[in-house]
LOZAGU-514210 format. One line per field, with one value per residue (C-alpha): x, y, z; residue in one letter. Coordinates in nm, 2 decimals, always signed. Layout:
c1 <- c(X:...) $
c2 <- c(Y:...) $
c3 <- c(Z:...) $
type <- c(A:...) $
//
This chain:
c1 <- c(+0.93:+0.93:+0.59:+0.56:+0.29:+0.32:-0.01:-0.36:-0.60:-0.51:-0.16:-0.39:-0.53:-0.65:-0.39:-0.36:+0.01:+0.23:+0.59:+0.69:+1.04:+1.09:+1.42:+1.56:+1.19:+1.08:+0.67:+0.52:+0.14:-0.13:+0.09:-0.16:-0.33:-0.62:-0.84:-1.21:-1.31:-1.54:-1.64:-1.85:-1.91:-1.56:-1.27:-0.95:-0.78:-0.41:-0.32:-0.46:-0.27:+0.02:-0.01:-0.12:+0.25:+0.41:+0.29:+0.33:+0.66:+0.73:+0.56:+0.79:+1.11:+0.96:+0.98:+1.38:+1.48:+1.10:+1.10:+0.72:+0.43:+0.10:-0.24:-0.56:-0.82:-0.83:-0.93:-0.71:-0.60:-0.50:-0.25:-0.04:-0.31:-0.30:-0.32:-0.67:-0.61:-0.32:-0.32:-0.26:+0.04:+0.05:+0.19:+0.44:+0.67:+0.67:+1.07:+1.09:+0.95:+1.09:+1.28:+0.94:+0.72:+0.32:+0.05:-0.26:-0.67:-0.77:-1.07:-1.34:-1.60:-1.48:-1.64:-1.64:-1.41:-1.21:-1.13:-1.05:-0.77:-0.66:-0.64:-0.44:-0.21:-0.10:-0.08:+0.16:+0.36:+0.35:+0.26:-0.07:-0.12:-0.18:-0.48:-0.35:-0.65:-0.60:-0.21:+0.03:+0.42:+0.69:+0.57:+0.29:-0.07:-0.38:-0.72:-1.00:-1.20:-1.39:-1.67:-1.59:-1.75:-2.12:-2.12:-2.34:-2.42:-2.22:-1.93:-1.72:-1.43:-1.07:-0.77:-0.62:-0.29:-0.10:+0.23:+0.46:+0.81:+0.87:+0.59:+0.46:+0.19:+0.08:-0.27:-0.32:-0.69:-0.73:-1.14:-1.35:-1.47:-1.54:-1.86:-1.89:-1.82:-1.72:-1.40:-1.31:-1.36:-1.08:-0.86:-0.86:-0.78:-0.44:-0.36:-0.23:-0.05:-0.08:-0.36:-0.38:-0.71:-1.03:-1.24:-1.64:-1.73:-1.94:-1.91:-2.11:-2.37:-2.69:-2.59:-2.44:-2.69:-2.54:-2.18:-2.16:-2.33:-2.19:-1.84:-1.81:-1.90:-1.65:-1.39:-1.45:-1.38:-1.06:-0.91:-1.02:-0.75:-0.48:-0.22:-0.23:-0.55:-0.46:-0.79:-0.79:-0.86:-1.24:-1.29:-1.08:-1.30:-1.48:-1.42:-1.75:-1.50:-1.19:-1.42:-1.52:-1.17:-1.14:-1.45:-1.34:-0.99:-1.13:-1.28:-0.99:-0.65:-0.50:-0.38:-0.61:-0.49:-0.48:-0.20:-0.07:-0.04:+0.11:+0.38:+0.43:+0.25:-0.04:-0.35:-0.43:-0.73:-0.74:-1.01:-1.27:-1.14:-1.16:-1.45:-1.22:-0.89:-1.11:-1.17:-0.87:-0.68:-0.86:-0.79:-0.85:-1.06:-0.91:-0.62:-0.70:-0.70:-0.37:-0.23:-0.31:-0.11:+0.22:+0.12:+0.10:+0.31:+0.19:+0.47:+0.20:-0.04:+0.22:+0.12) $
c2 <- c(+2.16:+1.89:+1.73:+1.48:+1.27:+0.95:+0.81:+0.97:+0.87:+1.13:+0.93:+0.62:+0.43:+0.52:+0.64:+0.93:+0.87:+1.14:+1.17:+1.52:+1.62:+1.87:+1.91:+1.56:+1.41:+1.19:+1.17:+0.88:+0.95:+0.68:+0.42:+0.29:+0.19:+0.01:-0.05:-0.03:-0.40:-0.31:+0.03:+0.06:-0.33:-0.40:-0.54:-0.30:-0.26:-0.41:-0.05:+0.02:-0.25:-0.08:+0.21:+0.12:-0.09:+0.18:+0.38:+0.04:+0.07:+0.43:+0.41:+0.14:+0.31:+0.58:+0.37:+0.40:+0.68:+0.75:+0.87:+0.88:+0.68:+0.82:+0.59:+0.79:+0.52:+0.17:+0.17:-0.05:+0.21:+0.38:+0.13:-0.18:-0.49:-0.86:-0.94:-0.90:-0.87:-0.85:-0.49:-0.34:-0.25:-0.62:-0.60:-0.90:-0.63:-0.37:-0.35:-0.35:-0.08:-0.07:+0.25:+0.43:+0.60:+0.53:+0.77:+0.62:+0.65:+0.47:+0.26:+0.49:+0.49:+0.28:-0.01:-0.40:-0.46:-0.13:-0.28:-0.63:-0.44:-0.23:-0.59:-0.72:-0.47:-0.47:-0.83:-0.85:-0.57:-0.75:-0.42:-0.25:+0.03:+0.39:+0.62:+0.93:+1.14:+1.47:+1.41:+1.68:+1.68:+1.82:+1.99:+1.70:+1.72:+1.54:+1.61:+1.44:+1.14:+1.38:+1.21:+1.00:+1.21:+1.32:+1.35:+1.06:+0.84:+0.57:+0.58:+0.60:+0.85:+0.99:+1.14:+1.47:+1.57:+1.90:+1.90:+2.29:+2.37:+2.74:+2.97:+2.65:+2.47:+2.14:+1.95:+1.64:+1.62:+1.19:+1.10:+1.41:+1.48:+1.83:+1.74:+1.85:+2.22:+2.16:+1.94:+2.24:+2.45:+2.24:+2.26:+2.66:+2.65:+2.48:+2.80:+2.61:+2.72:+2.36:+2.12:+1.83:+1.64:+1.44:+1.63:+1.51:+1.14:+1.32:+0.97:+0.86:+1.16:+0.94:+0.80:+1.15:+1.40:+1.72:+1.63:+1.93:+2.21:+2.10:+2.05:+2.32:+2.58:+2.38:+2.37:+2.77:+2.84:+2.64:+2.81:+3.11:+3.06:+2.91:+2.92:+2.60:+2.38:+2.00:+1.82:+1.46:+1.09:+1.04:+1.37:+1.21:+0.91:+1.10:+1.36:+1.57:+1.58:+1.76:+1.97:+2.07:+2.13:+2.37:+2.55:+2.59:+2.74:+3.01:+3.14:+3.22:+3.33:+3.04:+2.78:+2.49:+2.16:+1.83:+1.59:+1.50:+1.89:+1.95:+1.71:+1.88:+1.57:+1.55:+1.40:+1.00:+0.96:+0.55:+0.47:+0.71:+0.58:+0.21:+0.16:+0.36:+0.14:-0.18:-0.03:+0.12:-0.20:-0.53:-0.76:-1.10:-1.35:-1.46:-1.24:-1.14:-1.49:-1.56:-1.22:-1.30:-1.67:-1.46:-1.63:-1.34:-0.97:-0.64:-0.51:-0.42:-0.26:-0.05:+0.35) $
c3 <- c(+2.27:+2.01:+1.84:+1.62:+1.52:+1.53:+1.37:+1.27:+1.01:+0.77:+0.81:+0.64:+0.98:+1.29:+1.56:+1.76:+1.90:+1.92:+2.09:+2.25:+2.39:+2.63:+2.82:+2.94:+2.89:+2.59:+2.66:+2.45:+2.44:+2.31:+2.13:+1.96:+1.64:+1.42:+1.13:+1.09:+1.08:+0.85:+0.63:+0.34:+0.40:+0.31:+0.52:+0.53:+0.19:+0.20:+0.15:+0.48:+0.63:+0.53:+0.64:+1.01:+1.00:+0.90:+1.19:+1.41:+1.31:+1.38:+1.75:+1.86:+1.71:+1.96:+2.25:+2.25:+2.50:+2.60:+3.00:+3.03:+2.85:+2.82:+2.77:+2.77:+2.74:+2.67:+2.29:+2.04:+1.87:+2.17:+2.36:+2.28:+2.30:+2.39:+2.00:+1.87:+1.55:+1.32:+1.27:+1.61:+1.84:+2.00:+2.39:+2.27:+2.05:+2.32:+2.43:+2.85:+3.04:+3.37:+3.33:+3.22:+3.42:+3.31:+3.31:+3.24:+3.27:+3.57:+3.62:+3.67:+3.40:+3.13:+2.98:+3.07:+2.77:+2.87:+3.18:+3.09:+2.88:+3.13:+3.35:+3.03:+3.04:+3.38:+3.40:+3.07:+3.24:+3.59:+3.80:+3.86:+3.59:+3.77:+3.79:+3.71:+3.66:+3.81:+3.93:+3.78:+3.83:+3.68:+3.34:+3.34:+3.40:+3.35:+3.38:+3.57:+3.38:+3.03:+2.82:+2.51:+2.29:+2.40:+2.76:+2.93:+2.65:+2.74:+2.57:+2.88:+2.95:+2.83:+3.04:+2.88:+2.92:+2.94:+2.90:+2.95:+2.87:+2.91:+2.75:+2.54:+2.63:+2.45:+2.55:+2.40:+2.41:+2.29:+2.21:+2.33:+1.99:+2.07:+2.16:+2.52:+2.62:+2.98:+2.83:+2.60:+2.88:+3.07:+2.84:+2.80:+3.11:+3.08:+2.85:+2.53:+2.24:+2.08:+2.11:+1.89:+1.93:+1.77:+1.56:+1.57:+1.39:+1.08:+0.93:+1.22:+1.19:+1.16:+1.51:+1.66:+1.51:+1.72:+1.59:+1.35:+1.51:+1.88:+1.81:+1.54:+1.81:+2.07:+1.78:+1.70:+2.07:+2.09:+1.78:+1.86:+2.18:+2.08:+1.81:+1.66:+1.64:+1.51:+1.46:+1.29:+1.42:+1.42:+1.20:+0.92:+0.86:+0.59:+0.32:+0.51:+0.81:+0.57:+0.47:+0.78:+0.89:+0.62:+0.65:+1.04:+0.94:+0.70:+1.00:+1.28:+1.20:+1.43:+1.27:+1.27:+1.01:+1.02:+1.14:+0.82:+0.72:+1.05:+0.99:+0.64:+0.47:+0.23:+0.41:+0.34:+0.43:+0.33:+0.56:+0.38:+0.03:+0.10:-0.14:-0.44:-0.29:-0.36:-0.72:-0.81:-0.66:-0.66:-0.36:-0.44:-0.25:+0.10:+0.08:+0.44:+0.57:+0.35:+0.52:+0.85:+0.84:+0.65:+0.33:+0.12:+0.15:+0.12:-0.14:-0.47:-0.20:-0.08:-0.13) $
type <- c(X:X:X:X:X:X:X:X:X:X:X:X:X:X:X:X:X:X:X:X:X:X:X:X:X:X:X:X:X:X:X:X:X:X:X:X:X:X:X:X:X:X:X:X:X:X:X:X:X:X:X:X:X:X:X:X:X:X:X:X:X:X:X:X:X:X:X:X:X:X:X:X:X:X:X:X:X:X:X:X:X:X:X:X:X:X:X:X:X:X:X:X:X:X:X:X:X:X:X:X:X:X:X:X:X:X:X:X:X:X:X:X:X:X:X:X:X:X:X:X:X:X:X:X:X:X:X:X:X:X:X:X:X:X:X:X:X:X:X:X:X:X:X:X:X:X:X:X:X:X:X:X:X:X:X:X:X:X:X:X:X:X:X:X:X:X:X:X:X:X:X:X:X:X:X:X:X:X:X:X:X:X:X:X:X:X:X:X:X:X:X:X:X:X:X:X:X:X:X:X:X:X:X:X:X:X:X:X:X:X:X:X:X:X:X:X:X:X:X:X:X:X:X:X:X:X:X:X:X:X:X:X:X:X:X:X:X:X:X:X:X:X:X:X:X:X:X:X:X:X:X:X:X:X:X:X:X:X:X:X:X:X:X:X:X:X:X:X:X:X:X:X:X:X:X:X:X:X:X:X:X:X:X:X:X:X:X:X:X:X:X:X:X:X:X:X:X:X:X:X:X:X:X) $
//
């Protein structure tokens, strides 16, 4: 079996695409990615911009050869998107996708907007989109619809996927956050070896007060059970969440890192340091309008 990461925040924007390989299958899972419209009161530094093309670029290199696409929810930075704004994966650059098979979350328990994208989607690829909750074939599972985050407070729901080849087990886990034992349970189940998921929003903590304690106890059980622990995405919003990841892996002798550090990469966490970018590297007034209409480049912003 073959991971790579495709796109994470501690890659410099937020992403949690990944591509594995196993056997004659090429599994594309959550081609997507963003920027916070805003953080710290400030729009995303060019350098972010850069950064979320760079992995824009890398997830449609990925498409080439893919067998299977995955799409766990329907967040921006998640799935390709009828153009929102100029940072995402837009549908329009997608190559044809007739020879793929889709896996994707299906209708139940998502939001209004949710479903209008999933509705986008499927219109732009001129077939109805699957529900494939709870289906497993060959090497692929997925689970039943798991809370966004903090079970039942609206945030909706995610699809988790397993995916086996031989004695390895890999379980893309998307949004759950770690906040909500019963998905963790699940996914012990599956028996992994690898599971690559979102850590708790600590940047969010005033809103999520149980983030910490929950999800470190969820996080400690997980690691405790498999050999490789990948935790990023919402966790790398802040320097409180690296920290976090760190005081987690001094406790198991698993192997729990981020995605950067799994890829053999030194973390870039741009989103956390936007209000030093904005410092450290001025951006003048308008430049996002002037970016936007391909007026000005990205070439002295470029990390």
């Amino acid at each position: 079996m073959q991971i790579n990461i495709l796109g994470c925040e501690s890659f410099g924007a937020r992403s949690l695409a990944c591509v594995v390989k196993t056997g004659e299958k090429k599994i594309l899972i959550d081609p997507g990615v963003a920027l916070a419209r805003l953080r710290y009161g400030l729009l995303p530094h060019p350098a972010e911009v850069a950064a979320a093309l760079r992995i824009r670029k890398k997830i449609l290199e990925e498409f080439e050869g893919a067998t299977d696409i995955v799409i766990s929810h329907y967040h921006g930075d998640h799935m390709p998107m009828k153009a929102e704004d100029p940072y995402q994966l837009p549908v329009e650059a997608l190559p044809p996708l007739k020879s793929i098979r889709l896996w994707c979350k299906g209708p139940e328990k998502i939001s209004g907007l949710s479903a209008r994208r999933r509705g986008e989607f499927s219109r732009f690829l001129g077939y109805s989109l699957p529900a494939s909750e709870g289906t497993s074939t060959d090497g692929i599972s997925f689970s039943a619809p798991v809370p966004h985050g903090t079970r039942d407070k609206g945030f909706g729901t995610v699809m988790m996927t397993c995916i086996s080849d031989g004695d390895e087990v890999f379980v893309h886990s998307s949004d759950i956050q770690l906040l909500d034992r019963e998905a963790v349970l699940k996914i012990l189940a599956w028996e992994p070896s690898i599971v690559f998921s979102s850590g708790p929003p600590l940047y969010l903590s005033h809103h999520v007060p149980e983030a910490s304690k929950e999800a470190f106890k969820n996080a400690l059980l997980l690691a405790e059970n498999v050999d490789t622990l990948i935790l990023d995405h919402h966790l790398m919003r802040s320097f409180e969440g690296y920290r976090w990841l760190k005081e987690l892996a001094e406790k198991v002798e698993s192997t729990v890192l981020c995605a950067a550090e799994f890829m053999g990469k030194e973390p870039e966490l741009l989103e956390a340091r936007r209000k030093i970018l904005y410092e450290k590297l001025p951006v003048p007034r308008g430049w996002h309008e002037a970016y936007a209409k391909g007026e000005i480049g990205l070439d002295e912003y470029l990390l």
